[in-house]
C-alpha positions in Angstrom: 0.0 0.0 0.0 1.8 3.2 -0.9 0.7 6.8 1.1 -1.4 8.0 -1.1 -4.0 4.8 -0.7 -3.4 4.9 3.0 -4.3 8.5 3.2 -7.4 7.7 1.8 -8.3 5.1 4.2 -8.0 7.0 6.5 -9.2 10.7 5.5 -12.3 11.5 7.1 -15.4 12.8 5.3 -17.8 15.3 6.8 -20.2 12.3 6.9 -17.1 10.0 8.7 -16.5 12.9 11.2 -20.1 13.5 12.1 -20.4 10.3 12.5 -17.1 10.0 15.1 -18.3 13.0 17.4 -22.4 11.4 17.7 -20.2 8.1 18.3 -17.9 9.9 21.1 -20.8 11.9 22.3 -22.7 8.0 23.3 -20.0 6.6 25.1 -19.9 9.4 27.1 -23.7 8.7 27.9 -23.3 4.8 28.2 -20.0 5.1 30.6 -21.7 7.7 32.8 -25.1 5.4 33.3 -27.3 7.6 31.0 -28.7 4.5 29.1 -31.7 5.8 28.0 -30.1 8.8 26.6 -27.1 6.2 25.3 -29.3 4.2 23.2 -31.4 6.6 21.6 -27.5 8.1 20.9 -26.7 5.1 19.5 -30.3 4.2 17.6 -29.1 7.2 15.3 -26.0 5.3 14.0 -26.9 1.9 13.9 -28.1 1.8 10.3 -24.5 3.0 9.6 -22.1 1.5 12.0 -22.6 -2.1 13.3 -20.4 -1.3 16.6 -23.3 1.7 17.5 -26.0 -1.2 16.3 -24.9 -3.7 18.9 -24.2 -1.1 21.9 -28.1 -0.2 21.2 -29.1 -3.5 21.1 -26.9 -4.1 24.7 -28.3 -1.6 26.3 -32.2 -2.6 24.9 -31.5 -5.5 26.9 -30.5 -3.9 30.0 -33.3 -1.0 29.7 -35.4 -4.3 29.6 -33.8 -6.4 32.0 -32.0 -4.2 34.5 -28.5 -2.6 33.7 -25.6 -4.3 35.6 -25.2 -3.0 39.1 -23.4 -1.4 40.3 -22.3 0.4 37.0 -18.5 1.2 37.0 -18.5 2.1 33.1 -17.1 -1.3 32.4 -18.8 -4.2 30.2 -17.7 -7.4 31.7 -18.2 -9.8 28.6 -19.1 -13.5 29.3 -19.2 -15.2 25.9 -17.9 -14.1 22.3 
């Protein structure tokens, strides 16, 4: 891969960086506890980026099932 094809790769769009600061923005939520404000956060981006799709989808679980207490900002995971 020469520079000019890895700059590309990794030149951001206005659409790429939009999407980075609403991404940034919903961690914040999710690692502070705000899950309801996380996951509508998150809802925005899914149809774009699977990583905000499965965060919304985690915390549509815990909304529904109770979140993991107490909440240190930290996803243990138990199975791939």
């Amino acid at each position: 891969m020469n520079s000019s094809s890895a700059k590309s790769i990794w030149s951001a769009t206005p659409e790429t960086a939009a999407l980075r600061i609403k991404f940034a923005e919903a961690q914040v939520q999710y690692r502070a506890g705000q899950f309801d404000e996380a996951l509508a956060s998150f809802a925005t981006l899914a149809d774009r980026d699977p990583v905000s799709d499965a965060f919304a989808a985690r915390l549509r679980g815990w909304l529904a099932e109770g979140a993991p207490r107490p909440w240190d900002g930290i996803t243990n995971l138990e199975s791939k």
